[in-house]
C-alpha positions as CSV (number, residue, x, y, z in Angstrom):
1,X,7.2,-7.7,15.0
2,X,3.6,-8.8,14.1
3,X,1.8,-5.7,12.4
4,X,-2.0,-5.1,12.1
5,X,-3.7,-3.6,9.3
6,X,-4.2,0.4,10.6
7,X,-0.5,0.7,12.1
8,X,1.5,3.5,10.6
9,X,5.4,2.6,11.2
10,X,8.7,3.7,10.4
11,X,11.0,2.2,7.3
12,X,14.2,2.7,6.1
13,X,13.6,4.3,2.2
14,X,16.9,5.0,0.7
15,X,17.6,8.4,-1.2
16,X,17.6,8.0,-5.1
17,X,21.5,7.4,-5.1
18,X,21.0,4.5,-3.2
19,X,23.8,4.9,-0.6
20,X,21.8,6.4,2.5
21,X,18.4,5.7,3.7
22,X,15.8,7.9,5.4
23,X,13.4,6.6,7.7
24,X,9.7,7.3,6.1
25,X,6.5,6.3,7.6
26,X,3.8,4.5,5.8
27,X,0.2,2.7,6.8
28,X,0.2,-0.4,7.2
29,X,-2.8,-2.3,4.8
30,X,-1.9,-6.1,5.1
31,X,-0.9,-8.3,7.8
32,X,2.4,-9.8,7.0
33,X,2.2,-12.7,5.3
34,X,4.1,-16.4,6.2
35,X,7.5,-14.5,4.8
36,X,6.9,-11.2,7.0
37,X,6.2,-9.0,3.7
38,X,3.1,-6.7,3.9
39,X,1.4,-3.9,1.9
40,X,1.7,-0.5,3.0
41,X,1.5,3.0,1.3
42,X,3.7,5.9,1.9
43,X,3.0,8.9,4.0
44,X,4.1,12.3,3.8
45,X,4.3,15.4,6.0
46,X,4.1,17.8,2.7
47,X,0.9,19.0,2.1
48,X,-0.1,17.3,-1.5
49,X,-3.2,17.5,-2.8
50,X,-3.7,14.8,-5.6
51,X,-4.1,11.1,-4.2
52,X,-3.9,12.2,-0.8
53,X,-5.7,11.7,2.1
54,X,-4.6,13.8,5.2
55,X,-4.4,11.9,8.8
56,X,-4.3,14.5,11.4
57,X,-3.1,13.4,15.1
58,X,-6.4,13.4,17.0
59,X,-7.3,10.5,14.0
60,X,-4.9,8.3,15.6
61,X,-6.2,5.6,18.1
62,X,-2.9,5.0,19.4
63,X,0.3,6.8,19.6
64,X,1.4,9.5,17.2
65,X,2.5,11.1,14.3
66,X,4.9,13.8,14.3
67,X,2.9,16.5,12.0
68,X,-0.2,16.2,10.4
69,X,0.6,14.2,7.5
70,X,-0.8,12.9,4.3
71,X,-1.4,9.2,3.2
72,X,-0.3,8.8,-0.7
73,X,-2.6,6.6,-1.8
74,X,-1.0,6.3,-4.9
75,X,2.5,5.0,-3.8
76,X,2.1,1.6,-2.3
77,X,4.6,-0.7,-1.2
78,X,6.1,-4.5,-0.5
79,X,7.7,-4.4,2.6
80,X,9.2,-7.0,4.7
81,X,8.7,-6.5,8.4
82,X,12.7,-6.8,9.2
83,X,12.6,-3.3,8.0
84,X,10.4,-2.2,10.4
85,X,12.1,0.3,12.8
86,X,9.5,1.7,14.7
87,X,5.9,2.3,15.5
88,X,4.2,5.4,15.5
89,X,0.7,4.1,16.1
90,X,-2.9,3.1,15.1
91,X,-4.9,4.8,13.1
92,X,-8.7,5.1,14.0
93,X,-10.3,6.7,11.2
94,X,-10.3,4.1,8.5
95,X,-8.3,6.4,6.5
96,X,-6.8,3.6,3.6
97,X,-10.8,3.6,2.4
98,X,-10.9,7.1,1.0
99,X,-8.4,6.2,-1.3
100,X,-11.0,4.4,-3.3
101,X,-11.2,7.7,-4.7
């Protein structure tokens, strides 16, 4: 799966026991790399206020999120595109430069 900087997509996260996984969305920041890794950061659906930036649905250039959600600018990630388990969409908005804070 090639990924572009914008897409928001759908990852396996496991549960802090390790033995289940969830699948979590996160924004995609960095096209994968010769390995398939890229840089994402998490998103949640749970309103949060610090480090946040909130990505409503008529943001999105393409496809779409469940629920307005919020982009946690402070949990990024490594992630290897084998993970990747589905696409919600693009968003249109720029969002990952408000995190600059």
């Amino acid at each position: 799966m090639t990924l572009k900087p914008g897409e928001i997509v759908a990852i396996p996260f496991p549960y802090t026991d390790l033995r289940a996984t969830k699948q979590r969305p996160v924004l995609v920041l960095t096209p994968e790399d010769a390995r398939g890794d890229f840089i994402s950061l998490a998103i949640t659906s749970v309103p949060t206020a610090e480090l946040t930036v909130k990505i409503e649905q008529s943001e999105m250039a393409s496809g779409q999120l469940p629920k307005t959600s919020w982009i946690r600018c402070n949990k990024v990630f490594t992630l290897s595109t084998a993970t990747t388990r589905k696409t919600y969409g693009l968003e249109s908005c720029g969002k990952v430069s408000q995190c600059d804070g």
